[in-house]
C-alpha positions in Angstrom: 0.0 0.0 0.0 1.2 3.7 -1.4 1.4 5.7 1.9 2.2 9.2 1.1 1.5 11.9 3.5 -0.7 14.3 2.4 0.1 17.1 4.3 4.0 16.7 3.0 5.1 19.7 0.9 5.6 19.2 -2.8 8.2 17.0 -3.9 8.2 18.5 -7.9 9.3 21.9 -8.3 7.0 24.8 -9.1 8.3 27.2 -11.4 7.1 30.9 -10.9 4.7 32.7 -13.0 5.9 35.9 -15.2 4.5 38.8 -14.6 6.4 40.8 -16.5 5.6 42.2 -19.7 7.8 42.5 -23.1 9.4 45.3 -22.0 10.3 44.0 -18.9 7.9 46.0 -16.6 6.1 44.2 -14.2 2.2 44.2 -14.8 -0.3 44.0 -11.6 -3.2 45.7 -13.4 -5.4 44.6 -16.3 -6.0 48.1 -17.3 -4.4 51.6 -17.0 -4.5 53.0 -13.2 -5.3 56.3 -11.9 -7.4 57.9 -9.8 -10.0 60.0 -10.6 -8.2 63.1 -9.0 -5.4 63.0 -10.8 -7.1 61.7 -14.4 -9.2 65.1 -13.7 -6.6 67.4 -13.2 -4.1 66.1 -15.7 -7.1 66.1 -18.2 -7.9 70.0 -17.2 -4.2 71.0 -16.9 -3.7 69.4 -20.3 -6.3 70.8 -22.2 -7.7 67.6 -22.7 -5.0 66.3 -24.4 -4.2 63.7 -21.3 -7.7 61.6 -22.9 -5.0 60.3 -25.4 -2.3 59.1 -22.7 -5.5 57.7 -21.3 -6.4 55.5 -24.5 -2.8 54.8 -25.3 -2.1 53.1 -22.0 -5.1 50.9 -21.8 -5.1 49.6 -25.5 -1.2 48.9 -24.6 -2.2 47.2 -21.4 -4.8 45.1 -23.6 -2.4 44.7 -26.1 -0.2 42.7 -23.7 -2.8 40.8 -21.7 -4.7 39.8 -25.2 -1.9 40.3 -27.7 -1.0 36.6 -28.0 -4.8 35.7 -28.5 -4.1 36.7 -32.3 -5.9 40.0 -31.8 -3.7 42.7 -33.7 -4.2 46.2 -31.5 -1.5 49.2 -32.6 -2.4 51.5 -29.1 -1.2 54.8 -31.2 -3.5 54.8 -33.7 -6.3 53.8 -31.2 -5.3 56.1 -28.4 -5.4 59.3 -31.7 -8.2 57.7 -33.0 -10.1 57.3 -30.5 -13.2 58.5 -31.6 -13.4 54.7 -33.5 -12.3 53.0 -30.9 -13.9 54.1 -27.6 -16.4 52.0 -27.7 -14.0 48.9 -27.5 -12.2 49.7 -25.2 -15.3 50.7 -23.0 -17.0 47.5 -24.1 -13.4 45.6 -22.8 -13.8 47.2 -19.5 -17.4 46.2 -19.2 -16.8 42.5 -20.4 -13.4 41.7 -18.9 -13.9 38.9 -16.5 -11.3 37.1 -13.8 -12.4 35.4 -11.1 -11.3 37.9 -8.4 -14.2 40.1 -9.5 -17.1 41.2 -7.5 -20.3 41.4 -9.2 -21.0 44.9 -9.8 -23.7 47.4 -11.9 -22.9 46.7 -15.6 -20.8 49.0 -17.6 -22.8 50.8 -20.2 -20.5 50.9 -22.7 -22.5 52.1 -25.4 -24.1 55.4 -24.1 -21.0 56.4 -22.6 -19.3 56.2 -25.6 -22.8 57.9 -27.8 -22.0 60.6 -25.3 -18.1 60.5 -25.4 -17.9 61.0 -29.5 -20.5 63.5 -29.6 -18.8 65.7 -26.6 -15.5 65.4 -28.1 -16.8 66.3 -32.3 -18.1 69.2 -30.5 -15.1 70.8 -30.5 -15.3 72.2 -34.1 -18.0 74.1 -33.9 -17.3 77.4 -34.2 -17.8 79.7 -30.9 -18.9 79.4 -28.2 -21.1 76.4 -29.1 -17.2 73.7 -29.3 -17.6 74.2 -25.2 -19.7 71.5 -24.5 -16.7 69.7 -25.6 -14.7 70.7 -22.7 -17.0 67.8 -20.7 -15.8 64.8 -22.7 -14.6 63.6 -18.8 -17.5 63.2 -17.2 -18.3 60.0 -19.9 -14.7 58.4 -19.1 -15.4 59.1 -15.3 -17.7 55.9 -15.3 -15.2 53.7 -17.1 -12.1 54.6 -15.3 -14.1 54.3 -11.9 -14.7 50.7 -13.0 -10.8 50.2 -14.3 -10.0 51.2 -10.4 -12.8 48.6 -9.2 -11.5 46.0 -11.6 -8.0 46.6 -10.5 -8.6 47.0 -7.2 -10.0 43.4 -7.0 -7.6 42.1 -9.8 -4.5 43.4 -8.1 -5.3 44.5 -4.7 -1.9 45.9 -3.9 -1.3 47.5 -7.0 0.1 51.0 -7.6 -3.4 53.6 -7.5 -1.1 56.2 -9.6 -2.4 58.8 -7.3 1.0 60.5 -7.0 2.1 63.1 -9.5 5.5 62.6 -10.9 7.8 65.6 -12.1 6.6 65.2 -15.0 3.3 65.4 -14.3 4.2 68.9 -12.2 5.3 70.6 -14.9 2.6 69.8 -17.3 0.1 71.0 -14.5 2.4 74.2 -13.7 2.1 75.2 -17.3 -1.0 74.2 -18.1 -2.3 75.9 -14.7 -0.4 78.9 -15.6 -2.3 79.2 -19.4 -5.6 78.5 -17.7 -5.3 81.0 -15.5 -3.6 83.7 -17.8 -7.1 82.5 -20.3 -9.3 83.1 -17.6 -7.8 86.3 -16.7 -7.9 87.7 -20.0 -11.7 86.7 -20.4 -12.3 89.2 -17.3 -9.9 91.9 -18.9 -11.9 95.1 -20.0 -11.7 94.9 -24.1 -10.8 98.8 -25.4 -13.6 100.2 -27.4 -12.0 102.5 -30.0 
């Protein structure tokens, strides 16, 4: 009669999993972290332009977790194009499934996108009507509150990029100091000749 011990540690060896992704970075979180904070004041400070950075890191973030799965994703021309891609990426967030999840409201991908084009085509219109465009945010709001969710049960101790780095200083010290300078001329007296 076989008697092992069942309670006796392995005897094979167990090789560790990678977590690390082709460029050697270490990945903890399925999609692109930051808190809603900072994502607000880089967007503001930014002029809006920080919605691109946004796109950009979560289709590269797909791009490695899916990459392999014979789906070809290029995250610059999604992240500049966005305005044809939003909704997959929104409908990624809402669909993405691991078994740390908590059941939660479902995303809804598709009005939040609806609203997120239309916001941001807004911005051609001549003025004053292109400033509706200036609350494209509050439509990624929803979908990066569920990236934190999802990454907060994915990776639990992962990095909540709530921290601004130097770079991030200097891009809200000039962009702070042309928004202000804006708003400052708006309230200047204009010379009547």
């Amino acid at each position: 009669m076989d008697e092992r011990n069942p309670y006796a540690p392995p005897a094979t060896a167990v090789a560790d999993i990678d977590s690390t992704s082709a460029s050697g970075e270490a990945v903890d979180t399925p999609f692109f972290a930051v808190t809603l904070f900072k994502y607000l004041l880089m967007f503001v400070c930014t002029l809006g332009l920080y919605q691109i950075y946004w796109f950009y890191k979560n289709w590269q973030l797909v791009k490695e977790r899916e990459g392999f799965a014979g789906l070809r994703i290029s995250p610059v021309p999604r992240a500049i194009f966005a305005v044809f891609f939003c909704y997959q990426l929104f409908a990624k967030v809402r669909n993405f499934e691991h078994p740390a999840l908590r059941p939660r409201r479902r995303l809804l991908a598709g009005p939040l996108a609806a609203g997120w084009i239309i916001l941001t085509v807004l911005w051609r219109l001549p003025d004053p009507y292109w400033w509706p465009s200036t609350l494209s945010f509050l439509f990624i709001l929803p979908v990066q509150l569920r990236v934190n969710q999802i990454n907060a049960d994915v990776a639990p101790g992962h990095d909540r990029n709530a921290r601004l780095s130097w770079r991030n200083w200097i891009v809200v010290g000039l962009g702070g100091a042309f928004i202000l300078l804006a708003i400052i001329g708006l309230l200047m007296p204009t010379e009547t000749d």
